[in-house]
C-alpha positions, 0 to 999 in steps of 0.5 A, a space after each residue: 037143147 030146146 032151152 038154149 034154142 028158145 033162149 037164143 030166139 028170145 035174145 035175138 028177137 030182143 035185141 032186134 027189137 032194142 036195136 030198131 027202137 034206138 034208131 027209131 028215137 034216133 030218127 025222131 030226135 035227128 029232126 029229119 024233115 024235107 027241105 022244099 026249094 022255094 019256087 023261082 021269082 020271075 025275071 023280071 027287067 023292068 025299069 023304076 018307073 015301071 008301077 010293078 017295079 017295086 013289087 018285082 023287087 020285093 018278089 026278088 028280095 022274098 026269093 033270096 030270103 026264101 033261099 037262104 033258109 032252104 040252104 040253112 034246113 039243108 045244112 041243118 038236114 045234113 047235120 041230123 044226117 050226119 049225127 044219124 049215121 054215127 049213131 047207126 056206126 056206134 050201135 053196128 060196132 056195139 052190136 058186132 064188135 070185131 066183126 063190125 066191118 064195112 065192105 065197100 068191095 062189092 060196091 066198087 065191083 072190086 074182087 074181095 081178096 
């Protein structure tokens, strides 16, 4: 009876250790990182014979660049996201088989009938 308890003990502890560390190489994979939005240009309304007219303009012009490539790591983000959660849903269905089952009742404050 000991053995089997032991056993099992061990088993857990294994598969937990197993499970935490394929999420773990997940995450590093995935490539999540925090995508910072750039700081806004200054409005500025400055006529062409204005001398800081083309800085402002180049000051718009790296804003717009800046922003295109905050909206690529967004996308980029969400796809690591994304590939993230299905690994974590196929290692849960691995793990729990017909038990696998997600309750979105309590979330919705919905009785579990």
């Amino acid at each position: 009876m000991v053995r089997w308890m032991v056993f099992f003990l061990i088993a857990a502890f294994a598969s937990q250790a197993l499970a935490e560390d394929r999420l773990r190489t997940i995450n590093l994979s995935a490539g999540l990182k925090s995508c910072l939005a750039p700081i806004e240009t200054y409005p500025y309304r400055l006529d062409k014979s204005d001398p800081l007219y083309e800085t402002a303009r180049e000051d718009h012009q790296r804003h717009l660049d800046e922003m295109e490539d905050y909206v690529n790591c967004l996308d980029r983000e969400r796809g690591a996201a994304l590939d993230q959660l299905r690994a974590s849903f196929d290692l849960f269905l691995e793990n729990f088989g017909e038990d696998a089952v997600l309750d979105y009742a309590a979330e919705r404050g919905v009785d579990g009938e």
